[in-house]
N, C-alpha and C positions, 0 to 999 in steps of 0.2 A: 887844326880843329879836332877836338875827340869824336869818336867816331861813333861811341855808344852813348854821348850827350844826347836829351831828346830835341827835337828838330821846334818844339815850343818854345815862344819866347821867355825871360823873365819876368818877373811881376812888375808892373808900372807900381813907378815911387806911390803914386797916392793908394794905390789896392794894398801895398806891404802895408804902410802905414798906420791903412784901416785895419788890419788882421791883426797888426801890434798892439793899435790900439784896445782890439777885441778881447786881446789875450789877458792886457792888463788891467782892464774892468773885470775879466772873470777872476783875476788872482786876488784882488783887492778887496771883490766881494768876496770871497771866500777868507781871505784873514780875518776880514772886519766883522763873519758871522761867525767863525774861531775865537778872537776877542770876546765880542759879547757873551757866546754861551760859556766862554771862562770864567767873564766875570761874576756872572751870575752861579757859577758855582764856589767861587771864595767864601770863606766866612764873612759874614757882616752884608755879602752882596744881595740881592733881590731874592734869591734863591732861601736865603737862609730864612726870610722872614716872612716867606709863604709858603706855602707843601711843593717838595723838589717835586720833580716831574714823575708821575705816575706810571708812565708807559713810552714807548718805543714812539706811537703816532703822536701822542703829547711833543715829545720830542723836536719829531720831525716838523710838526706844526707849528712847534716855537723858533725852529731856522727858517722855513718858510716867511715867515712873519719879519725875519730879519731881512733876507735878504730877497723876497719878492718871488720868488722862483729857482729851482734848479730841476740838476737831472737825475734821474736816480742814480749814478753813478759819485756826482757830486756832495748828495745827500750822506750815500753811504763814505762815503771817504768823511766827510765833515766830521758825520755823527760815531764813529768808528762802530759803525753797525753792519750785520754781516750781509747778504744779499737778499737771501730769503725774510729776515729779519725785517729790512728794510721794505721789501714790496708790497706786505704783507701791511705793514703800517699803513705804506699810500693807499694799500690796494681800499681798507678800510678807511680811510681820508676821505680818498675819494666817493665810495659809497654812501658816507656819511653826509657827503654834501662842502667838506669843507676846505677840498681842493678841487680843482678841475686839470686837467691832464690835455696838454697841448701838441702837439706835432706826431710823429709816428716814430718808431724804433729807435733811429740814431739820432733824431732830432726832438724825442720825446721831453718835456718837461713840465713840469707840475708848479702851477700858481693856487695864490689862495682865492677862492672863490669871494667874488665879489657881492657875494648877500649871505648873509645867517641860512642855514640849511631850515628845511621845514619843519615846522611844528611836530608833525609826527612821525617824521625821523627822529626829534631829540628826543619823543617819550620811548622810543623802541632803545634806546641806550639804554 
């Protein structure tokens, strides 16, 4: 027996399982909202036949919409947006009303708000 192995057991079949399965919803959601905002920037695509994306929270708020939630870490890796870049977006997202911000630090993650933000928030835009 190794001596410096930890004295915990290994993971029961169905807990691995579940972490695999975890890992491969998060990889899948993230090609499948790579995909989409590819597509939308081809010629001919959705992009082409309305005004591309004006800003950084634009952005952010049209991967959100894909894919229901992430992390800012997830966001910025997507969006190839830099860090400050990217918080700054949610930060106004958020303020705006058109995300909400769930967990704390390492488990922090940003959904789309589930009602149109208030009337006069949108006039202060």
């Amino acid at each position: 027996m190794n001596e410096s192995a930890p004295d915990s057991p290994l993971l029961a079949p169905s807990e691995r399982m579940r972490r695999i399965a975890d890992l491969l919803t998060k990889a899948i959601l993230l090609s499948e909202s790579n995909r989409a905002l590819q597509r939308e920037d081809r010629p001919g695509g959705p992009a082409s036949r309305s005004a591309p994306f004006e800003s950084d929270a634009e952005r952010v708020l049209q991967y959100l919409r894909i894919t229901g939630c992430g992390s800012p870490a997830t966001i910025r890796h997507a969006l190839g947006l830099s860090k400050a870049t990217a918080y700054r977006a949610l930060a106004r997202l958020a303020t705006d009303g058109h995300v909400v911000v769930r967990g704390q630090t390492r488990t922090l993650a940003y959904h789309l708000a589930e009602r149109e933000p208030p009337a006069e928030k949108l006039a202060l835009n």
